[in-house]
C-alpha positions in Angstrom: -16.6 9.9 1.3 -14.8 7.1 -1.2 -15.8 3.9 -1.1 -13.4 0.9 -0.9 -14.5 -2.1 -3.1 -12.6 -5.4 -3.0 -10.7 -6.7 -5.5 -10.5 -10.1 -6.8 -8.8 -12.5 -9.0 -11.1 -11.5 -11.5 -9.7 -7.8 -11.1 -6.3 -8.6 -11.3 -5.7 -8.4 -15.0 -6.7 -4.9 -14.6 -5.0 -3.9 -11.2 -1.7 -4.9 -12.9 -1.3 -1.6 -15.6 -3.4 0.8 -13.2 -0.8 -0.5 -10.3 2.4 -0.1 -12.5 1.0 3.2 -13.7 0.9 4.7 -10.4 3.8 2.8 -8.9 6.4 4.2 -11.6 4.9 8.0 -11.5 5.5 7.9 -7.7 8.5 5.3 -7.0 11.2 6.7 -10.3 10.9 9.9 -8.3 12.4 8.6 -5.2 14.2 5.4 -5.5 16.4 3.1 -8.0 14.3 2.7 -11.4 16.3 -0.8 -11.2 14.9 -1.3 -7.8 11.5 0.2 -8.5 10.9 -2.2 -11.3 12.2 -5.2 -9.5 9.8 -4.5 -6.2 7.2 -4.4 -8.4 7.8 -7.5 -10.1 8.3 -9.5 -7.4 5.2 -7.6 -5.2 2.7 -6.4 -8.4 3.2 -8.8 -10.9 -0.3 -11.1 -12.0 1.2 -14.6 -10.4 2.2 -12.4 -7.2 -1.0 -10.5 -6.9 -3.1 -14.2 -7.3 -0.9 -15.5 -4.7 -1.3 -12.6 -2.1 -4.8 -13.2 -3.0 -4.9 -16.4 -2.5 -2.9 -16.1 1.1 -5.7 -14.0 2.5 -4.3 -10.8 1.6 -7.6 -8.0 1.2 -7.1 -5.6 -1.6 -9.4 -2.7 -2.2 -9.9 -0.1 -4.8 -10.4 3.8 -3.8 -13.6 5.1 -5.5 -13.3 9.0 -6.0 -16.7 10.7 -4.2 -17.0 12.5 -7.7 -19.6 11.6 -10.0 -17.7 9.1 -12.4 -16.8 7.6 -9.4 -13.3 6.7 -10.6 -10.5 4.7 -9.4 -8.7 7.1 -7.1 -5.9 4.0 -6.0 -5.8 0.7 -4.0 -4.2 -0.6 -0.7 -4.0 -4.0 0.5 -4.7 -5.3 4.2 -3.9 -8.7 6.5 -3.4 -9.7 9.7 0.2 -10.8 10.6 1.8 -10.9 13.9 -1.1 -10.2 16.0 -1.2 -6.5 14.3 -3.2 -5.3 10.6 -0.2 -4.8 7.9 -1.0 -2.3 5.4 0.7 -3.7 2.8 0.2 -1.7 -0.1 -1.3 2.1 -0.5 -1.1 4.0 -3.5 -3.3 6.8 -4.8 -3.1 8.2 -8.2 -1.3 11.5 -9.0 -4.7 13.4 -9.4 -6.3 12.4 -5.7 -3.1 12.9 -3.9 -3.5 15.7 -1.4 -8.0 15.1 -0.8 -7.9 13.6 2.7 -8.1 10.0 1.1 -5.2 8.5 3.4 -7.0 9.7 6.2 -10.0 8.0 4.9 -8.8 4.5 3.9 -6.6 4.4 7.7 -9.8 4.8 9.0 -11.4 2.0 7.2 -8.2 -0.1 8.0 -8.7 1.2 12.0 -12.4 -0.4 11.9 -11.2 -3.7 10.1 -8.0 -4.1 12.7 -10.8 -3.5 15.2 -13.0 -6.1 13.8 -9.9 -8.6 14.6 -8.9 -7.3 18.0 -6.1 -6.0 16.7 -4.8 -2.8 18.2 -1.9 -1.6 15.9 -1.0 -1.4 12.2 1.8 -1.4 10.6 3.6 -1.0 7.2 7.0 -0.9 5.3 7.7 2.1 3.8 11.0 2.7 1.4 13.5 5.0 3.2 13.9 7.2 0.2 10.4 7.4 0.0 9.8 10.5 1.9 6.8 12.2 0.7 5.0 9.2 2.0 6.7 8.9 5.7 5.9 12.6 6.0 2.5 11.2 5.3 2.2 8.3 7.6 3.1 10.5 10.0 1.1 13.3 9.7 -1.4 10.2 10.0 -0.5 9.0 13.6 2.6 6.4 12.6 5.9 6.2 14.2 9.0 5.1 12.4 9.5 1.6 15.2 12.7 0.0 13.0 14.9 -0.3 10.4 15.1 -3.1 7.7 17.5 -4.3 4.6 16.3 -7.4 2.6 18.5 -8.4 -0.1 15.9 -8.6 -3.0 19.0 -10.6 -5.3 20.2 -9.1 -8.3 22.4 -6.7 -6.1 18.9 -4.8 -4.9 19.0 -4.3 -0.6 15.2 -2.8 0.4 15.8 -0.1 2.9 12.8 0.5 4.4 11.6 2.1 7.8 9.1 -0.2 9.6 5.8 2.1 10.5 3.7 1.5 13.2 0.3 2.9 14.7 -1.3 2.2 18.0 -5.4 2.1 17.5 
């Protein structure tokens, strides 16, 4: 089994490369580099990761069960709207494809469950389809359609992913 350790702002100096590391691997494969870069400035960048932090977001790092115990990826977690958002999940290139999704939703299940909350939920990019294949092999439903003009002539298109617990 991994094991999930939380992150804080003492981390974030270092969750900033390891994040954009696996964030342009994954994201120039599938969406706008323009729009990858911008996402990840406004969502990734130090001053927006110390005020997520700060907001009561719960970000984790993926230990690998392998000896080194190395960073396999991070999510994020927080309550909003009376259901567990799953705000960020992102496994590097070498862990992909080990059961860790599975893993870290269950550890996501327990905490919703800790909250009385019964569902999570999460944006996912529309063009991101390696990952809705995943969420749904995992139990999610695609529940709506969003745009949000991000400025600089970026719309997010994203599906809106939900999963009852």
């Amino acid at each position: 089994m991994s094991t999930f350790i939380p992150i804080t702002e003492k981390d974030v100096k270092n969750l900033v490369p390891y994040a954009e590391s696996i964030w342009k691997e994954h994201y120039y494969t599938c969406v706008d580099k323009g729009l990858t870069d911008l996402v990840f400035t406004l969502y990734m960048s130090e001053d927006a990761l110390y005020r997520q932090l700060s907001e009561g977001s719960r970000f984790y790092y993926v230990m690998a069960d392998n000896e080194e115990k190395d960073r396999a990826g991070f999510f994020c977690i927080y309550p909003k709207g009376g259901k567990m958002y799953l705000s960020k999940l992102y496994l590097h290139k070498d862990y992909r494809g080990r059961g860790l999704s599975k893993e870290i939703l269950a550890f996501v299940k327990e905490e919703a469950k800790k909250e009385d909350l019964h569902e999570i939920f999460l944006n996912v990019n529309r063009a991101n389809v390696k990952s809705i294949e995943i969420y749904k092999r995992l139990g999610f439903f695609i529940a709506d359609e969003v745009e949000a003009d991000l400025g600089d002539g970026f719309i997010a298109q994203d599906y809106i992913m939900e999963l009852k617990i």
